[in-house]
N, C-alpha and C positions, 0 to 999 in steps of 0.2 A: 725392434729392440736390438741394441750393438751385440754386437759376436762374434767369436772370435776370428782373427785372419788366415786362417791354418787353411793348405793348402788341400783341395779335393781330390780323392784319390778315383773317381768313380765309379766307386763302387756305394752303393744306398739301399739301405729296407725299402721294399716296394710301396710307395708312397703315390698316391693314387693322383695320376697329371692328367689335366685336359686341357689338349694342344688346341687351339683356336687359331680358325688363319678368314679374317676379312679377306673378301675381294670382291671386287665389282667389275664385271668383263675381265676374267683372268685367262678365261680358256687356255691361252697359248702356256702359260708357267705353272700351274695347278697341282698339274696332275705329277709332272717333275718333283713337286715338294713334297707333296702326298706320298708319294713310292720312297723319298727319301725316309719321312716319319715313321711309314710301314716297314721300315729296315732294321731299326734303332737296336742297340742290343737292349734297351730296356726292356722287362717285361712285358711281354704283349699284354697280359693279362691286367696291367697296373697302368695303363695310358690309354687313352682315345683319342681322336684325331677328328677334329668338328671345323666343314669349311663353313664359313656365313656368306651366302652367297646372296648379296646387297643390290638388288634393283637391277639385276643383269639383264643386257640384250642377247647374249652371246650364248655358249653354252657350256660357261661356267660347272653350273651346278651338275651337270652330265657328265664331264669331263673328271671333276674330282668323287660324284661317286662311283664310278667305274674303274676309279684306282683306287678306291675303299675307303674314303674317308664316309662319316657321317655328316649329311648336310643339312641344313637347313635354309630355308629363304626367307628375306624379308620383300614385301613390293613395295613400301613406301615409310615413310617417314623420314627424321629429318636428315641433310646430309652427315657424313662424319665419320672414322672409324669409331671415335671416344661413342659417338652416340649408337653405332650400331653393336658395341660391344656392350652397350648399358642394353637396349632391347637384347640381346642372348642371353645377358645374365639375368633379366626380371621372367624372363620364358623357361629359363633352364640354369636355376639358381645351383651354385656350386655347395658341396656336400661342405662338412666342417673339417675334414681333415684332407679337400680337395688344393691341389695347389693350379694354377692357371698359366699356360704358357702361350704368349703373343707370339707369330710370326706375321709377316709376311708373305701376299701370296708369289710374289717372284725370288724368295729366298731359295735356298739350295744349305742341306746342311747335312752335318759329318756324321755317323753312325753311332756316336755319345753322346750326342748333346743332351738326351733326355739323362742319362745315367749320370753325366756330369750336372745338371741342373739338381736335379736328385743328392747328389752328393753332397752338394754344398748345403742346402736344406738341410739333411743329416747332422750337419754339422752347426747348426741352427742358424742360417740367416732364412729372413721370411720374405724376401726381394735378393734376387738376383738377376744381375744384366752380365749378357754372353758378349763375347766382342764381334761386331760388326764390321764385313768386309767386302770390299766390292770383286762381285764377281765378272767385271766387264771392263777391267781398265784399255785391254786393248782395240774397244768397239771405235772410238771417236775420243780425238785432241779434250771433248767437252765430258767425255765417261771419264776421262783419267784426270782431269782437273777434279770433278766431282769425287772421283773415288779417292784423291789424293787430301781430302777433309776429312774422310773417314778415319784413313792411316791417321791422321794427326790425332785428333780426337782419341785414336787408341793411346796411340803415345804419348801425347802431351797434356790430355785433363783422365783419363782413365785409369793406364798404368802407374802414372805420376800422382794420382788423387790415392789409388791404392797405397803404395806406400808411405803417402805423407798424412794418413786419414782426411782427407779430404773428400767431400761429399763428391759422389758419383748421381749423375743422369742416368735415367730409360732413355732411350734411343727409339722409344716405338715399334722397335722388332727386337726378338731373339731376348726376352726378358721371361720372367717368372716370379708373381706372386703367391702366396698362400693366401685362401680366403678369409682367415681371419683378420690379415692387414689390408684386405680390400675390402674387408665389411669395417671395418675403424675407420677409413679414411671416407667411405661411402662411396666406393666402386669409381666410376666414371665420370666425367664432366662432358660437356657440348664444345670445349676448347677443339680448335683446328690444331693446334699441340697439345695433344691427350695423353702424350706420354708424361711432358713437363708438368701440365697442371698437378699430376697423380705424383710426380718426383716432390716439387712441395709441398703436397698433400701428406706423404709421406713421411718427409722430413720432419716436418713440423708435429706429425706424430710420435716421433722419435725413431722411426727406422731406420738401417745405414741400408744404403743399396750395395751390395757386395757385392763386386767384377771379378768376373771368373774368364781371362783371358783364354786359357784353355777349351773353352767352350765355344766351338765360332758356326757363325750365320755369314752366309755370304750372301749379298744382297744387290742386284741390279741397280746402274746409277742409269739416268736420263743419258742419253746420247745425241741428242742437239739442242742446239740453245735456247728456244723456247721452253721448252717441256723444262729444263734445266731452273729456267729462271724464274717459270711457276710456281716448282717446288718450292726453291727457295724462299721468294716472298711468300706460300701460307706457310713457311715455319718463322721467318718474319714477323708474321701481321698474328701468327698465333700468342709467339711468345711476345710482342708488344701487349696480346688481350690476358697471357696470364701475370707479367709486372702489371698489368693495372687492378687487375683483381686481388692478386694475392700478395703485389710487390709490398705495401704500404705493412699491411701483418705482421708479414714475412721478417721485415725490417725492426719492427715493434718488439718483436716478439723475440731476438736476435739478441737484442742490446739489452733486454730486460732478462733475459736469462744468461745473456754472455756467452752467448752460441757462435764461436767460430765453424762450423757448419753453417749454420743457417746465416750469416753476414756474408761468408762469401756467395753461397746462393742465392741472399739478395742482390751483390754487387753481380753477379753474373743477369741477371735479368734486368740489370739500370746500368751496363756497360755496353755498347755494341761492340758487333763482332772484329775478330783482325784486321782481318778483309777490310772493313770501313776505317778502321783507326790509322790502316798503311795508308788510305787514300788518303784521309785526311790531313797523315803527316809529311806525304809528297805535294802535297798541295799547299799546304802552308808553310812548305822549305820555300818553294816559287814565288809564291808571295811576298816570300821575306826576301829571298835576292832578287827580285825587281823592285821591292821598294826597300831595299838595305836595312833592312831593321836589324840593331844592335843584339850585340849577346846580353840576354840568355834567349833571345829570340831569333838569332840570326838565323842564315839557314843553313850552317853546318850542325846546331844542336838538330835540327828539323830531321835535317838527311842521318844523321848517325841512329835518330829513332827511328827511322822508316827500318833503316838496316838490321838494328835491334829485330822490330816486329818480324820482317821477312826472314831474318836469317834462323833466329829461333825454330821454328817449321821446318827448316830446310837443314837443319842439321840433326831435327829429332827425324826427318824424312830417310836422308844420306845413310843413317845408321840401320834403315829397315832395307838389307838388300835386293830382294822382288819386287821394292819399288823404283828403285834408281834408274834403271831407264826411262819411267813416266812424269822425271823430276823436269826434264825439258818443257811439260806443260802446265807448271807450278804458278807462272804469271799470269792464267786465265784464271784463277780462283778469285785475281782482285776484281774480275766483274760480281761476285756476288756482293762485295761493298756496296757497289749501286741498287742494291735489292733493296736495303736499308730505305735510301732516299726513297725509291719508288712508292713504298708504301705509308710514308708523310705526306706525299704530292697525290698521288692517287687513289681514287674512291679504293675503302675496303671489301674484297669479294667476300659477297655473302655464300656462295654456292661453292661446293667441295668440287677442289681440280683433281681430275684422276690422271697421275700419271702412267703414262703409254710404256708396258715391255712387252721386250720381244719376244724372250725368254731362252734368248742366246748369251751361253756361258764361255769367256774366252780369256786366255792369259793366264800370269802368274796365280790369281784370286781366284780361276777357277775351281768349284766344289769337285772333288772326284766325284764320280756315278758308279 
């Protein structure tokens, strides 16, 4: 339900969090995040810290109880984090005045984040998403292209969504529900984008997701091109399976109540990304000046919108200055356009890709320890 935008001071009555962190073969990052949670200035007494430690080979589940988290394992069922957070929660259902906090297991975070999550709740929002930030821009040309979608994402649909009320996304890490808004919407879905499905689910129940930029997660990108380009395509091929499920609704249900919220959120899940629409519009400039096709088609209107799309990014980028040396690898981002196609032309994966970290933290985005 809407609430007010008033800024979190964090400080919050002891409101009782359970931090949840999926992973499947984490070992190397784990116990790093673990010791970070076990830091918090929140209450000890008002948080718990629960890995799920999901069909591992490795030694996960040793690694994070050794640095004090609570764990628990699952050995089978089906792929997914949506799915392995619905088996924790029907095993270990959340009290009524519990709130749930997602990470990541190769996150790294700051010594408030519970107290600021906290805060904002206090202040009644019943979703709140922390801002997400790469901890690895200096790893690989392909970490800082990666990590340079996130900076956008803060700045250009996040910070900008905040002040113009505009619906905000989960992100899949660094978020926080109340269980009363996850028992309305009915918890989790089997989507490969478990954060999105739950964003519309959300929505369409009337909650605003509140961004609490002051709250940060820093999050490891992929560092070579494959691993990169996996990613991409299941958030891809996820969010193509939550438009098909929930686009048509979504849309219905928009125009009949006159939800600008929920229209642009339809329009964001039946628009493809940047990425795709720059390529497209570099591509049909070339088109158009090899076979001269007149204005309003020529290819100067073509190229001024390629510029439009690229430069936008690149001057909400310019303005974040711990980024500006990684803006030199800005023009590898258009391979994720190609992500797009691959998943029209190619069989969809049925089986969850786990991406590979290291659990090396370097550069500007690095989390203190």
């Amino acid at each position: 339900m809407p609430e007010a935008e008033t800024p979190s001071t964090g400080s919050a009555p002891r409101r009782p969090l359970r931090v949840v962190i999926p992973a499947h073969d984490e070992e190397r990052v784990v116990g790093a995040l673990v010791g970070d949670l076990l830091g918090q200035d929140y209450p000890s007494e008002a948080y718990t810290v629960w890995v799920l430690a999901d069909r591992c080979e490795d030694d996960t589940a040793g690694v994070a109880g050794r640095a004090g988290a609570r764990v628990v394992e699952r050995s089978g069922g089906p792929d997914g984090k949506g799915e392995l957070l619905r088996w924790h929660l029907a095993e270990y259902p959340l009290a009524p005045n519990e709130a749930l906090v997602v990470l990541d297991a190769d996150n790294r975070v700051e010594g408030d984040l519970l107290s600021r999550l906290a805060g904002a709740m206090a202040e009644g929002a019943e979703v709140v998403q922390a801002s997400v930030l790469p901890s690895n821009l200096d790893a690989s040309p392909i970490a800082a292209a990666a990590g340079l979608g996130d900076w956008m994402t803060r700045e250009m649909a996040y910070a900008r969504g905040r002040r113009r009320g505009r619906p905000v996304e989960l992100s899949g890490t660094g978020f926080c529900v109340t269980a009363a808004a996850l028992g309305e919407v009915g918890g989790w879905s089997g989507s490969f984008t478990e954060d999105l499905d739950l964003t519309v689910r959300l929505l369409q129940a009337g909650y605003r997701i509140r961004y609490l930029p002051e709250a940060r997660v820093w999050d490891e990108k992929p560092t070579d091109l494959r691993a990169a380009v996996q990613q991409r395509r299941r958030w891809a091929q996820g969010r193509t399976g939550v438009r098909k499920r929930r686009g048509g609704a979504l849309l219905s249900r928009a125009v009949a109540e006159r939800s600008a919220p929920l229209m642009l959120m339809a329009l964001r899940l039946a628009v493809p990304g940047r990425s795709f629409r720059m390529l497209l519009t570099l591509g049909l400039g070339i088109w158009a000046a090899v076979g001269g096709w007149g204005f309003p088609f020529s290819w100067p209107v073509w190229a001024a919108l390629a510029v439009w799309l690229a430069g936008r990014p690149l001057w909400a980028l310019w303005r974040v200055r711990e980024v500006r040396p990684y803006l030199r690898w800005y023009p590898i981002t258009l391979i994720w356009g190609f992500v797009w196609l691959l998943i029209r032309v190619l069989p969809h994966r049925r089986e969850w890709y786990h991406t590979p970290h290291q659990g090396t933290a370097s550069g500007e985005g690095a989390a203190p320890n």
